[in-house]
matplotlib code that plots the C-alpha trace (Angstrom):
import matplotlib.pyplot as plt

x = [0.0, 1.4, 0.2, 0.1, -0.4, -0.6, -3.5, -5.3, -4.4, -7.6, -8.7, -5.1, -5.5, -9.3, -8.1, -5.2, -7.1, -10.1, -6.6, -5.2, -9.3, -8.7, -5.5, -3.3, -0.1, 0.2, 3.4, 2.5, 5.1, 4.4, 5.0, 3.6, 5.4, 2.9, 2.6, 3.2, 1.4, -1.6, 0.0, 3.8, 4.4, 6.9, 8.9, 8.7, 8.3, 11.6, 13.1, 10.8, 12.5, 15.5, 15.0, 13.6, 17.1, 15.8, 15.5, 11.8, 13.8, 14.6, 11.1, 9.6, 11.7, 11.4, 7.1, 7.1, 4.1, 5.7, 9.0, 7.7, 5.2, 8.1, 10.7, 7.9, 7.0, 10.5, 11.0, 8.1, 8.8, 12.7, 11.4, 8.0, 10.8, 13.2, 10.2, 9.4, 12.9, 13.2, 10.1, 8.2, 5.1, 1.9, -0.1, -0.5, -2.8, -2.6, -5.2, -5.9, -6.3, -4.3, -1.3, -1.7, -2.7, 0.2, 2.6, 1.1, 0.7, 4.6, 5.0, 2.4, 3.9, 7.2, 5.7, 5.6, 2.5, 1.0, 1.1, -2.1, -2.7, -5.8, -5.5, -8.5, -9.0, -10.7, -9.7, -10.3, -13.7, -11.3, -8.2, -6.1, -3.8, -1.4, -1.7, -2.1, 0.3, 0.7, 0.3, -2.3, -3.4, -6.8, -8.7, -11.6, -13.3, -13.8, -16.9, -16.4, -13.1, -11.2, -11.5, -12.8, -15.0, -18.7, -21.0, -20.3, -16.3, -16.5, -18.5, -16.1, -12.8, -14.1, -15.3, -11.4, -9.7, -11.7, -11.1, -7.5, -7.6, -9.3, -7.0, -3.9, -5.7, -6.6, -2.8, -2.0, -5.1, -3.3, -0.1, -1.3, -3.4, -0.2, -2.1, -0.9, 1.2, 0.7, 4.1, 3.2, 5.7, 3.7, 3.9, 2.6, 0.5, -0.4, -4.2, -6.2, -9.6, -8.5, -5.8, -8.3, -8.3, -4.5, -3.8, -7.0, -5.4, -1.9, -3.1, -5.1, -1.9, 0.1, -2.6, -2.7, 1.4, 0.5, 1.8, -0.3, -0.7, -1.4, -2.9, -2.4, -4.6, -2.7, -4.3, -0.5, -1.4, -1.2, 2.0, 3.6, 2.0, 3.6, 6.8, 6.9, 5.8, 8.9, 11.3, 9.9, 10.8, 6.8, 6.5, 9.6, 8.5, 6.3, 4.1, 4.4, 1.4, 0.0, 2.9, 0.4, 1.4, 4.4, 2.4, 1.2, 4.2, 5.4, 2.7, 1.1, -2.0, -3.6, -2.4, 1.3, 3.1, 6.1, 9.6, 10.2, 7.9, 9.6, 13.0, 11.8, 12.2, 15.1, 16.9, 15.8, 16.7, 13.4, 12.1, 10.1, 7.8, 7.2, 4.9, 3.6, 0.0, -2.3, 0.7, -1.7, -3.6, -3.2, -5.6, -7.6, -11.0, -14.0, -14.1, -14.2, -10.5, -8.9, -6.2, -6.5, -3.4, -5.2, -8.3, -7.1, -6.4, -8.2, -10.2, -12.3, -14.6, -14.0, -16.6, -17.9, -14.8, -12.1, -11.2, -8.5, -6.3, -4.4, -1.4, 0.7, 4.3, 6.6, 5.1, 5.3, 8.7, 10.0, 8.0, 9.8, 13.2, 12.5, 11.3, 14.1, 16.4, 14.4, 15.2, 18.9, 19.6, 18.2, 19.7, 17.0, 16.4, 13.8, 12.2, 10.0, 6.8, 5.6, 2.2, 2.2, -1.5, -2.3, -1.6, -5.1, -8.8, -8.8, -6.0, -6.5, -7.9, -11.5, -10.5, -11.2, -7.4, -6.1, -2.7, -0.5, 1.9, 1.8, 2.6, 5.7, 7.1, 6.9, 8.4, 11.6, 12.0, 11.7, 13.9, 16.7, 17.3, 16.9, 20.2, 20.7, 21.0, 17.4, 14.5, 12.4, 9.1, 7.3, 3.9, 1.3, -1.3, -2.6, -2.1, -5.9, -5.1, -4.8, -1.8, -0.1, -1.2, 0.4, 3.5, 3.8, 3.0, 5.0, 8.4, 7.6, 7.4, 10.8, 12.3, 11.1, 12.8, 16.1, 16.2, 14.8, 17.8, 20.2]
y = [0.0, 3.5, 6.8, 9.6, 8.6, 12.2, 13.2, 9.9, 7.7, 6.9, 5.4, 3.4, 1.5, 0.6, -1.0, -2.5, -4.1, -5.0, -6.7, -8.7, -9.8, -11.6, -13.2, -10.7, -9.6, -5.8, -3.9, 0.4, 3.2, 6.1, 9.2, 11.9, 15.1, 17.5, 15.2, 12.5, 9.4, 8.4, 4.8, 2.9, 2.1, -0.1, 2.4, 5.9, 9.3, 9.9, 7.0, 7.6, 11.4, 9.8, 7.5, 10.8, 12.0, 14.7, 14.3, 15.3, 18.1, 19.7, 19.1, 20.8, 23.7, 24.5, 24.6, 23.6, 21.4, 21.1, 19.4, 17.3, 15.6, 15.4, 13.9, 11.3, 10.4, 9.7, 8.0, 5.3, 4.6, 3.8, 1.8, -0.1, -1.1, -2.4, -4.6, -6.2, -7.1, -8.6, -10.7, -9.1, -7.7, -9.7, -6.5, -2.6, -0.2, 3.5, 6.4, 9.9, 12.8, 14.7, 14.6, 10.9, 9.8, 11.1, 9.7, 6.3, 6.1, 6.1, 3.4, 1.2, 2.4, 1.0, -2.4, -5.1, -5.8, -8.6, -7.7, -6.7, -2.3, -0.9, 2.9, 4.8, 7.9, 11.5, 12.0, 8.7, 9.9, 12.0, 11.6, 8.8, 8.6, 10.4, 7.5, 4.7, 4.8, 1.4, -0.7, -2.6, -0.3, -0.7, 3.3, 3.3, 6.3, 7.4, 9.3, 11.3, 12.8, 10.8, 12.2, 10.0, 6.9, 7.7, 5.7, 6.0, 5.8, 2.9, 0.9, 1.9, 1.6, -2.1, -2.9, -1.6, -4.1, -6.8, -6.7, -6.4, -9.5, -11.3, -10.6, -12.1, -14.8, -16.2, -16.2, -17.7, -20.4, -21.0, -21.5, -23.8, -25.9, -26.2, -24.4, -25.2, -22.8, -21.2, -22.4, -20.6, -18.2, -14.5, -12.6, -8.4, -7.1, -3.7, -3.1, -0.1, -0.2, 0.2, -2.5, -4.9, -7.3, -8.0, -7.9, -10.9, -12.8, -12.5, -13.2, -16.1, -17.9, -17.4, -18.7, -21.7, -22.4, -22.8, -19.1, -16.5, -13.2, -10.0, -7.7, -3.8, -0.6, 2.0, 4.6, 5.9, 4.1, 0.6, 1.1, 2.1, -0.8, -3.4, -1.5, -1.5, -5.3, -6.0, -4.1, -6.6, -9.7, -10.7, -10.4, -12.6, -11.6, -9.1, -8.3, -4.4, -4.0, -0.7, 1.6, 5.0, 6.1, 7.7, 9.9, 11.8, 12.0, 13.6, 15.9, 16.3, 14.0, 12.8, 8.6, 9.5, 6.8, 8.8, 9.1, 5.9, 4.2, 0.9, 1.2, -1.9, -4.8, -3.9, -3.6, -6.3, -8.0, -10.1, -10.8, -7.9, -8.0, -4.2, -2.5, 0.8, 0.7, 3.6, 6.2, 7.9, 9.6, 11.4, 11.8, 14.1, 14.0, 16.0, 18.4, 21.5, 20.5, 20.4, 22.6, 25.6, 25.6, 21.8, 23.9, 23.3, 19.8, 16.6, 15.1, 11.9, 11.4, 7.9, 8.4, 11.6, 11.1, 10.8, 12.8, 11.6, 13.5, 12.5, 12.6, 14.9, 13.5, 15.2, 14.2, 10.6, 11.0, 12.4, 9.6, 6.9, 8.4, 8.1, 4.4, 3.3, 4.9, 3.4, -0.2, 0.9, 1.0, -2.3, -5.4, -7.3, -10.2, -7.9, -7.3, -4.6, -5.6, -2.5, -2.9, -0.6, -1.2, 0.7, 1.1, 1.3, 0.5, 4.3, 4.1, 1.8, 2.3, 4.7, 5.0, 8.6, 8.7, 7.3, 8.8, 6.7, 9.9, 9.6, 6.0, 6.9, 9.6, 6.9, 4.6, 6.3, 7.7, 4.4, 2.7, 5.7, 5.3, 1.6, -0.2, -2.3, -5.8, -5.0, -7.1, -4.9, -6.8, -5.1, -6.5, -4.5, -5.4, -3.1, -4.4, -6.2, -8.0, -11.8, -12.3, -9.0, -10.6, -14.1, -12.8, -10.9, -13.9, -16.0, -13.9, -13.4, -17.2, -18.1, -15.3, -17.3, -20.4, -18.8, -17.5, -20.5, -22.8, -20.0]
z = [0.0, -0.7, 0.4, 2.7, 6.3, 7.8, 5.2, 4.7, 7.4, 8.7, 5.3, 4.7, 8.2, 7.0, 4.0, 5.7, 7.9, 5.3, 3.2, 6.3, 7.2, 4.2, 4.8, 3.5, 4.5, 4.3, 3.7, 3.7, 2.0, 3.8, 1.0, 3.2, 3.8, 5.8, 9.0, 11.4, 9.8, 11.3, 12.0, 12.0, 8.0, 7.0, 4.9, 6.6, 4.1, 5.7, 3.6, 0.4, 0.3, 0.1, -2.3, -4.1, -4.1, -1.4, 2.5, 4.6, 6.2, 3.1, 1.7, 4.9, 5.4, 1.7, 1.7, -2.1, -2.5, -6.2, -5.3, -2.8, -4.9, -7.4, -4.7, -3.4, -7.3, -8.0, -4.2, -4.5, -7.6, -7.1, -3.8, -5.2, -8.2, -5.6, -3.4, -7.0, -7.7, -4.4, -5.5, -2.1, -4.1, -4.9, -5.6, -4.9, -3.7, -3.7, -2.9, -3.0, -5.0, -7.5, -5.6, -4.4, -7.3, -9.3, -7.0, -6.2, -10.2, -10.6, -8.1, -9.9, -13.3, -12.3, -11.6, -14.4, -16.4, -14.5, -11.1, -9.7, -9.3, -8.2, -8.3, -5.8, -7.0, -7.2, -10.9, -11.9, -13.7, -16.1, -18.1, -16.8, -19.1, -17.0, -14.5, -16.4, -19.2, -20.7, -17.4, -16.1, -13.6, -12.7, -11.4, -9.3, -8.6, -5.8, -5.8, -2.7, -1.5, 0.3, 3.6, 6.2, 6.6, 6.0, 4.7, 1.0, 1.6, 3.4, 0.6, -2.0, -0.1, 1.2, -3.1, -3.6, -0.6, -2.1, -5.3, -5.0, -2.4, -5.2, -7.5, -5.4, -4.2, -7.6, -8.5, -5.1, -5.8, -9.3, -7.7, -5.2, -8.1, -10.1, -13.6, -16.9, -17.6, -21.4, -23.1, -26.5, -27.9, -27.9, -30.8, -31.6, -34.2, -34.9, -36.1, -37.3, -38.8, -42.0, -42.1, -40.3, -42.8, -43.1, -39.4, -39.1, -41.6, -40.6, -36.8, -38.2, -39.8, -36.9, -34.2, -36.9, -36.4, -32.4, -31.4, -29.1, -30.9, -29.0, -31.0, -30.5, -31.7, -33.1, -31.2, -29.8, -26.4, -27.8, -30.2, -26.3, -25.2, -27.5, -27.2, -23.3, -23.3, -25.9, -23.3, -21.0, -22.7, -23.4, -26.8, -29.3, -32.4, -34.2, -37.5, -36.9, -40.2, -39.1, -38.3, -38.5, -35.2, -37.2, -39.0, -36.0, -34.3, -37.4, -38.3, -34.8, -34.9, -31.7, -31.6, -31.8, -29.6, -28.8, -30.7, -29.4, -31.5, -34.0, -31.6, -29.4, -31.6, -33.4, -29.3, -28.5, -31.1, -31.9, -35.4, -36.8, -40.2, -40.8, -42.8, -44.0, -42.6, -42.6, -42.9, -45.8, -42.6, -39.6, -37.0, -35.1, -32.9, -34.3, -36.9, -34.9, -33.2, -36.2, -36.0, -38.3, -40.3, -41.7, -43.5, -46.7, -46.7, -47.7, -44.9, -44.1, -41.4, -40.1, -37.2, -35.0, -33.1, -35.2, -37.8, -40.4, -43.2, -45.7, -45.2, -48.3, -50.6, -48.7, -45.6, -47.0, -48.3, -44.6, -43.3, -45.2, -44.5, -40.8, -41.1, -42.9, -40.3, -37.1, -39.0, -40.3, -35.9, -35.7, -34.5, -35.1, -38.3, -40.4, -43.1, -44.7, -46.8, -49.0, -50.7, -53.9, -54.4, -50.8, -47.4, -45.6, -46.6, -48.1, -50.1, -53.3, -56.2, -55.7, -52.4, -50.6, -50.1, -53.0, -53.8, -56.0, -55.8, -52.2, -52.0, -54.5, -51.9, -49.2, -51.3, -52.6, -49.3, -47.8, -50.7, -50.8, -46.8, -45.9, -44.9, -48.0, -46.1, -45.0, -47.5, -48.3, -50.8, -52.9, -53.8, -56.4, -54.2, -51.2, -47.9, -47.5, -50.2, -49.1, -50.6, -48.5, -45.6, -46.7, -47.1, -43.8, -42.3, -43.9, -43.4, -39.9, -39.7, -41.4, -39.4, -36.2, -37.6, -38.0, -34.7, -33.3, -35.1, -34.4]

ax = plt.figure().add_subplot(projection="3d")
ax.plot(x, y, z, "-o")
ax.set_aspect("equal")
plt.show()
């Protein structure tokens, strides 16, 4: 458990002792700076400070709210890291409100995927990106402040102690039954709507060779998903189709998955099938956020929601270039599968962003940059085509074999 014992004491000893009425051994970070906490923790603010790279005399004497939520952030993340590595962690909780939440979110963040997170909080009704990230962090809201046990507060603190219990108890009840453990090598795919077809067929072949595919929305959340999970050592191999996360970054769309985004595989050195998915659009919510400087360009609405434009030649050309260079630092066995026919559902032929010019740019800039040991097939059909999806497939599979035998 991690949070602020001075503040929100009261409501940490009720779910510790809802947790341990369950069988569960407790172990609480205290991360709070105003106060004496409200009961002994088992790591003292005093310690999380300095693990913060900042001491609670400092933090006190210097009455910056700021930089102590940034010292406690950083020190509960360094020592939640440090419990997990010493295998000590079978799940986390954190509370509070803006403040607690941001820094019990860093502790949780800094937790593998797996390991059970349940997040109580007053923003969780809002934008929790910020908190989640990529991890399995689950938010409840909290519905009232958390100040005090009332009626309401005790109902949804008790619902949070539970369901955290239950979580850890089912892998403790696995454990104890001896469960098959899933032996299957995991592979990624990337998926957009309009390259549905080729990432169901390519996931299709490879579920039919006996591997377990994990497939990820391009939506700039799940291209840092797959990337974070290849850091980890999950995922051994991946059909990257849908690589349209690029775009944004590049031209300031709203699913950009950071600059980071294709480095993964090629560090890790797992095979990686790439393609040029759905780079002929960048997107954006509803019309009305467009941004201004856009006005003149050609537009598609894919749903109220989102908002996609085509994406121009020179942006295509600059987008090959950097594609080509992302692979050129890899150490990974890959190969590039360019479909000259199309690269989503709305460019091919009558499509409403069918731009054989476009496809050229990103072509040549593709072609012009890419180390020259790197296969790169070109096929004249787009990439729904069966016979696209075949191919990616089938490379991705031969790549497994060589690494496999190697």
């Amino acid at each position: 458990m991690i949070g602020a014992l001075d503040t929100k004491g009261q409501e940490y000893r009720f779910v510790r002792d809802t947790l341990e009425a369950c069988g569960l051994e407790t172990y609480v970070i205290d991360t709070g700076v105003l106060g004496e906490p409200a009961f002994p923790p088992d790591v003292s603010a005093g310690e999380v400070a300095r693990a913060g790279g900042s001491s609670m005399e400092e933090l006190r004497s210097g009455n910056d709210r700021g930089r102590a939520v940034a010292v406690m952030t950083r020190g509960a993340a360094n020592i939640a890291a440090e419990l997990e590595r010493q295998g000590l962690i079978g799940g986390v909780l954190g509370m509070g409100g803006t403040a607690g939440t941001t820094v019990a979110a860093s502790a949780l963040q800094a937790l593998p995927i797996g390991i059970p997170k349940l997040l109580v909080s007053t923003v969780a009704s809002g934008n929790t990106r910020p908190y989640v990230g990529v991890k399995d962090i689950m938010m409840m809201y909290s519905v009232v402040d958390i100040a005090g046990i009332n009626r309401l507060s005790r109902r949804i603190l008790s619902n949070a102690a539970y369901a955290l219990a239950g979580m850890i108890l089912r892998q403790q009840l696995e454990q104890q039954q001896g469960a098959d453990v899933d032996d299957k090598v995991t592979l990624g795919i990337t998926m957009f709507g309009v390259t549905t077809p080729c990432a169901t067929r390519v996931r299709e072949l490879l579920e039919d060779r006996g591997y377990d595919l994990l497939v990820f929305h391009a939506t700039g959340a799940g291209g840092q998903a797959m990337e974070e999970l290849i850091r980890a050592g999950y995922i051994k191999g991946v059909a990257d189709i849908t690589t349209t996360e690029l775009a944004d970054e590049l031209v300031g769309g709203i699913f950009s998955a950071g600059a980071g985004r294709l480095e993964a595989a090629g560090t890790a050195g797992i095979p990686q099938v790439v393609s040029v998915g759905a780079l002929d659009m960048v997107n954006f919510g509803p019309p009305e956020t467009v941004p201004g400087k856009f006005k003149e360009r050609l537009f598609y609405q894919h749903n109220p929601t989102t908002t996609l434009m085509r994406t121009t030649a020179a942006e295509n050309r600059e987008l090959g270039r950097i594609l080509a260079e992302k692979l050129n630092h890899s150490a990974a066995p890959t190969v590039v599968v360019f479909p000259r026919g199309g690269v989503s559902l709305l460019d091919m032929k009558d499509g409403a962003f069918e731009g054989t010019q476009e496809r050229q740019a990103l072509y040549e800039g593709m072609k012009q940059h890419l180390r020259a040991d790197i296969a790169m097939i070109e096929m004249e059909e787009d990439i729904n085509h069966t016979a696209v999806a075949d191919i990616i497939a089938g490379q991705l599979l031969s790549l497994l074999e060589l690494t496999r035998k190697g």
